[in-house]
Biotite code that builds the C-alpha atoms (Angstrom):
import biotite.structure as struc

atoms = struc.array([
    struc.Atom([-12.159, 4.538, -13.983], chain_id="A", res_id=1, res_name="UNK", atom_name="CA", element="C"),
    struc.Atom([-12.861, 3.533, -10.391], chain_id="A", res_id=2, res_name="UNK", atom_name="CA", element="C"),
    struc.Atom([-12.091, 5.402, -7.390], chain_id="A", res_id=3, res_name="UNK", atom_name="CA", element="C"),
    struc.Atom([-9.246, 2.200, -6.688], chain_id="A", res_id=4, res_name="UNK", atom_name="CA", element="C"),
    struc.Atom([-7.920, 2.686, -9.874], chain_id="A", res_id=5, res_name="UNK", atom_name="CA", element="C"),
    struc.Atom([-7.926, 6.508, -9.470], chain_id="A", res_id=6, res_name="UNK", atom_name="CA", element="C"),
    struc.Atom([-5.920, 5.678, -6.280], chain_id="A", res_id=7, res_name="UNK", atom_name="CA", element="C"),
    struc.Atom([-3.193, 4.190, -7.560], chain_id="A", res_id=8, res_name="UNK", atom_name="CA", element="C"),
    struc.Atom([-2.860, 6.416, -10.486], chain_id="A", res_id=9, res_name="UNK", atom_name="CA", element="C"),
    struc.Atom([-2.093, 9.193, -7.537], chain_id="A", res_id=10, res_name="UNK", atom_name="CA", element="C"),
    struc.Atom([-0.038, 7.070, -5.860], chain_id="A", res_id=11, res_name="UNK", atom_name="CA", element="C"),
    struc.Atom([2.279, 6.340, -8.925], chain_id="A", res_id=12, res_name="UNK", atom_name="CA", element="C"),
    struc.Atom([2.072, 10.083, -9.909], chain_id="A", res_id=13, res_name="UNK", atom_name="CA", element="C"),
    struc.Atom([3.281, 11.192, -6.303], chain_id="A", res_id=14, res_name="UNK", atom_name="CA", element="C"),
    struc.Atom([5.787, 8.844, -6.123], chain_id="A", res_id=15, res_name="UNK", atom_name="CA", element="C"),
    struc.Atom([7.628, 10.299, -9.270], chain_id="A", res_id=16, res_name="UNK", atom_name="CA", element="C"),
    struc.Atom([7.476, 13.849, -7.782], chain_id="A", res_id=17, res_name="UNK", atom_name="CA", element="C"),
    struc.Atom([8.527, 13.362, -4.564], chain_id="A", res_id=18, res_name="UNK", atom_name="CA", element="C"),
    struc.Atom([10.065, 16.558, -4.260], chain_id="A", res_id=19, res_name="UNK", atom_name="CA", element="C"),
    struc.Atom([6.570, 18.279, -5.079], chain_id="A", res_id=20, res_name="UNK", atom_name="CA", element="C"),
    struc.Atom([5.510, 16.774, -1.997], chain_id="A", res_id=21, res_name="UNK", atom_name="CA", element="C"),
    struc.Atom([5.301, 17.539, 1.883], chain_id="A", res_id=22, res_name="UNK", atom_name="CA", element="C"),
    struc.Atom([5.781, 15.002, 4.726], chain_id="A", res_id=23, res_name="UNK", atom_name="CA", element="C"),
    struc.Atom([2.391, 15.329, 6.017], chain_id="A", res_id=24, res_name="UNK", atom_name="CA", element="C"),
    struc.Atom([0.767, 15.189, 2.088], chain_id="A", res_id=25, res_name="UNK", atom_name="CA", element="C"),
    struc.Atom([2.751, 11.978, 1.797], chain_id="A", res_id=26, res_name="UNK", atom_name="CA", element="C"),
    struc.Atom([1.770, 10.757, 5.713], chain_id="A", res_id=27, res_name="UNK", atom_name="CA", element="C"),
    struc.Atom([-1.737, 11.349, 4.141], chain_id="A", res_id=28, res_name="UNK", atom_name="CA", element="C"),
    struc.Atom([-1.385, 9.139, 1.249], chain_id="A", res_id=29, res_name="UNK", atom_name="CA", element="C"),
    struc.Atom([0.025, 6.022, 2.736], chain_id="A", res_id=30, res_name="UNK", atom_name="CA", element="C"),
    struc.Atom([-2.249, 6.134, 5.611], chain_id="A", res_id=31, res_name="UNK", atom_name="CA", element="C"),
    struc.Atom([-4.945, 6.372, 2.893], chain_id="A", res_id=32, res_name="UNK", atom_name="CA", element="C"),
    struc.Atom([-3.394, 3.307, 1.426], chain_id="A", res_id=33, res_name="UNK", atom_name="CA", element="C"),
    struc.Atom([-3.256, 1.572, 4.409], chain_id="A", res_id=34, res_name="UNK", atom_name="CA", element="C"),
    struc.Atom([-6.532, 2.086, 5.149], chain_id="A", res_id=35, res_name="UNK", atom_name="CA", element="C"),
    struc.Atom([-7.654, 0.622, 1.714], chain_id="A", res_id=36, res_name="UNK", atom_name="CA", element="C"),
    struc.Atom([-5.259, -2.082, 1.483], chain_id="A", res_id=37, res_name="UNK", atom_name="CA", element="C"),
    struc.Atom([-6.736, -3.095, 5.015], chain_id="A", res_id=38, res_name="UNK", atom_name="CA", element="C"),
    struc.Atom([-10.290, -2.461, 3.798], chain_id="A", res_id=39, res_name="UNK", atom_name="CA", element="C"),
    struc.Atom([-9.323, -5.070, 0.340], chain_id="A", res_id=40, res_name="UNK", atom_name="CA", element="C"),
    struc.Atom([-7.686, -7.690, 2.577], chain_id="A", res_id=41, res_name="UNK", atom_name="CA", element="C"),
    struc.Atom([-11.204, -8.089, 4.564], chain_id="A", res_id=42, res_name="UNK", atom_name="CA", element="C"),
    struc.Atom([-13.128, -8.201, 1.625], chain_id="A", res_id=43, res_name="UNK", atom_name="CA", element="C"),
    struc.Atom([-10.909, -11.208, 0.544], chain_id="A", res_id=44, res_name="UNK", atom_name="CA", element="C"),
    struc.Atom([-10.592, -12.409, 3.674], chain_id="A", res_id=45, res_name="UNK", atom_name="CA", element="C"),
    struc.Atom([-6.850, -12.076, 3.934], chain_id="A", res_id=46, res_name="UNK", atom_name="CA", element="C"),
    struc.Atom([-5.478, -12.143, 7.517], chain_id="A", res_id=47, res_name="UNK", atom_name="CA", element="C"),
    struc.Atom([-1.747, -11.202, 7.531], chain_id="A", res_id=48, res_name="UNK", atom_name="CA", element="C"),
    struc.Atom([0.686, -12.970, 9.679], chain_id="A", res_id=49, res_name="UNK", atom_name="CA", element="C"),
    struc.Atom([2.101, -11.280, 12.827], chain_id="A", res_id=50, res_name="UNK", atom_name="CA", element="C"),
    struc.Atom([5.646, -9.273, 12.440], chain_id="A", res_id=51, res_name="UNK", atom_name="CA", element="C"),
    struc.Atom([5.931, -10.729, 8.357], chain_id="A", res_id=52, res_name="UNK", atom_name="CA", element="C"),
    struc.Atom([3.040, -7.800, 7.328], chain_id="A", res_id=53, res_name="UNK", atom_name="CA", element="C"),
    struc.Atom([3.737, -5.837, 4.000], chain_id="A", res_id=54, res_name="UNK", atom_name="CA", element="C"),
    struc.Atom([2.537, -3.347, 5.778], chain_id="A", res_id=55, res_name="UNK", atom_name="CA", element="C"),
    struc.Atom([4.994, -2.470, 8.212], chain_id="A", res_id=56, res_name="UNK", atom_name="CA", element="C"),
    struc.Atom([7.174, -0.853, 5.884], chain_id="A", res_id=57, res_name="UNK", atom_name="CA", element="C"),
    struc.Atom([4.770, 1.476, 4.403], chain_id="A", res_id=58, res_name="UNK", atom_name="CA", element="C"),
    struc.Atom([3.784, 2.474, 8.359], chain_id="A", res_id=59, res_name="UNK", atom_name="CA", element="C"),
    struc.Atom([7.079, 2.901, 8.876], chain_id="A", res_id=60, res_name="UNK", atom_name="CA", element="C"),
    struc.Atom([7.608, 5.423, 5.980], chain_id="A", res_id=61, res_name="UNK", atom_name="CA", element="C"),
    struc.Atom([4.039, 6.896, 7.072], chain_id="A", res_id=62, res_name="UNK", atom_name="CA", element="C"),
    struc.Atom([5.362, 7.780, 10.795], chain_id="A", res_id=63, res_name="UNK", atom_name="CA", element="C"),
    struc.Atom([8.790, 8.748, 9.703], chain_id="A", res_id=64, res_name="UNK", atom_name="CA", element="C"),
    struc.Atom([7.724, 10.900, 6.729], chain_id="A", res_id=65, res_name="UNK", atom_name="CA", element="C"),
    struc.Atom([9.415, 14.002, 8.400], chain_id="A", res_id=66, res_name="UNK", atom_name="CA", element="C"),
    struc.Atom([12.816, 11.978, 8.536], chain_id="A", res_id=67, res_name="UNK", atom_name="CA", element="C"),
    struc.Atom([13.264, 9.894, 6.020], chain_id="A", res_id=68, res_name="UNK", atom_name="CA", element="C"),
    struc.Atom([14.478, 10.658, 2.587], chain_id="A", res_id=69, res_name="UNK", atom_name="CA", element="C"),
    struc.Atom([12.555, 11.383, -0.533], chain_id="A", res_id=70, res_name="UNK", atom_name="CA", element="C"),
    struc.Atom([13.759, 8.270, -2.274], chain_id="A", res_id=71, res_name="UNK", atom_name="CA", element="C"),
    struc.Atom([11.912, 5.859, 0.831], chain_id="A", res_id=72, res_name="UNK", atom_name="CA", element="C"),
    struc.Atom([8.742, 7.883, -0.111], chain_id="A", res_id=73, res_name="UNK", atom_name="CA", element="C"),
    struc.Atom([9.054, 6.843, -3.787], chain_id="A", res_id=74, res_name="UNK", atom_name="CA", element="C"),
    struc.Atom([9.667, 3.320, -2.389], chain_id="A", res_id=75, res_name="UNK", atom_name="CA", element="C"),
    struc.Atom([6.604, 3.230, 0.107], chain_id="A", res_id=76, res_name="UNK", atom_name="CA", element="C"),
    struc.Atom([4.476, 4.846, -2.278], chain_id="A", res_id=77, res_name="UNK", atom_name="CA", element="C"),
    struc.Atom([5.007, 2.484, -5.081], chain_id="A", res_id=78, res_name="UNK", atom_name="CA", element="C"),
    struc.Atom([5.053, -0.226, -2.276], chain_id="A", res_id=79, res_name="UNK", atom_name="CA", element="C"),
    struc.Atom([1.526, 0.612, -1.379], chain_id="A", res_id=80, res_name="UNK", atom_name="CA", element="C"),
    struc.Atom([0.444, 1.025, -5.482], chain_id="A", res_id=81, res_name="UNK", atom_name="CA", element="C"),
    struc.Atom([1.218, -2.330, -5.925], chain_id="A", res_id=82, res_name="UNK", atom_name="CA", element="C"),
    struc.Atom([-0.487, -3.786, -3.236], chain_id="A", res_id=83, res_name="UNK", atom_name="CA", element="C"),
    struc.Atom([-3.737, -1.874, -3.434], chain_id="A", res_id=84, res_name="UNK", atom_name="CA", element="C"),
    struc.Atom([-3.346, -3.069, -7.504], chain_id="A", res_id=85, res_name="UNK", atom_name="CA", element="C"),
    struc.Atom([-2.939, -6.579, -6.730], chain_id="A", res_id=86, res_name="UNK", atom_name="CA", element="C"),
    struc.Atom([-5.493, -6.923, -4.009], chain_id="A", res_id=87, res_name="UNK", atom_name="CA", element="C"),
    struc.Atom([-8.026, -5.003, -6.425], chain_id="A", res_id=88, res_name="UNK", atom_name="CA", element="C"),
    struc.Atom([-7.624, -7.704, -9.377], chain_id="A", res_id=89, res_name="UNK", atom_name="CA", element="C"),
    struc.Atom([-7.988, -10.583, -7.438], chain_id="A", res_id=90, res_name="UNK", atom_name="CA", element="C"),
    struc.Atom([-10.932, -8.976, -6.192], chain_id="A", res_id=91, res_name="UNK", atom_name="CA", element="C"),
    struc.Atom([-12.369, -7.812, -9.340], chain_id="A", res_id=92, res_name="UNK", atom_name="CA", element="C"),
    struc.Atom([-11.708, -11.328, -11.099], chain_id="A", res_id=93, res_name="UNK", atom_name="CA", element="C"),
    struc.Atom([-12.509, -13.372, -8.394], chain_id="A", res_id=94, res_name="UNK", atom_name="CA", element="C"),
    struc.Atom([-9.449, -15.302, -7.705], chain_id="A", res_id=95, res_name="UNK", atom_name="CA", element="C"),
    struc.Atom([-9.766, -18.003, -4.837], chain_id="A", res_id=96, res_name="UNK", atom_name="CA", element="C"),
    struc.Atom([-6.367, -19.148, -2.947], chain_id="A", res_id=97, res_name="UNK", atom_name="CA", element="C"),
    struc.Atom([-5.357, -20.898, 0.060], chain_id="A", res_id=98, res_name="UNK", atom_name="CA", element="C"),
    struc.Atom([-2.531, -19.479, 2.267], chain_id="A", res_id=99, res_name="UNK", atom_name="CA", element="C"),
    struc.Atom([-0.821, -21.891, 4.414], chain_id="A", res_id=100, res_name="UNK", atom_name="CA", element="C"),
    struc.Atom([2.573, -22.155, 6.154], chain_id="A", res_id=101, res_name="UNK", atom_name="CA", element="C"),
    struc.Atom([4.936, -24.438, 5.294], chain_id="A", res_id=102, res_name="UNK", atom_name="CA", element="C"),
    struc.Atom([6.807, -26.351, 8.032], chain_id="A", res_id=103, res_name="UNK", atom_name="CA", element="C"),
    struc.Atom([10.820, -26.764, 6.634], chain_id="A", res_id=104, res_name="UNK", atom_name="CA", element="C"),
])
């Protein structure tokens, strides 16, 4: 298994034991995931758009760890699985797409 894979194994796992978990060990994790997620997006050459980012709610849950319940930790956790598992298949299979804006 690869480390990615590994990754989102963890994050799956610690999102179904919350309550095994501290603020700052789940701070940790979806920084981690933030950082990767960023790191997947450059490799495919993704560039978000400004204010409509996935990734605001998973830094949201990331700074208010210490505050928010256990059940938006499952929810940011699994948030941040799913990305880093889509971004990794279109990596690893090679996918080409076009993002563009549509003007309604």
């Amino acid at each position: 298994m690869s480390a990615t894979t590994d990754f989102i194994a963890d994050l799956v796992r610690a999102a179904n034991s919350t309550e095994k978990l501290s603020p700052n060990e789940v701070s940790n994790m979806l920084d981690r995931s933030m950082d990767t997620i960023r790191q997947l997006r450059r490799e495919l050459g993704i560039v978000p758009v400004p204010g409509k980012d996935a990734l605001i709610y998973i830094q949201k849950v990331a700074a208010g760890a210490a505050k928010v319940p256990h059940e938006e930790w499952r929810h940011g956790l699994l948030h941040a699985a799913e990305m880093i598992r889509d971004l990794h298949i279109v990596r690893d299979t090679g996918t080409e797409f076009r993002i563009s804006e549509s003007k309604s």
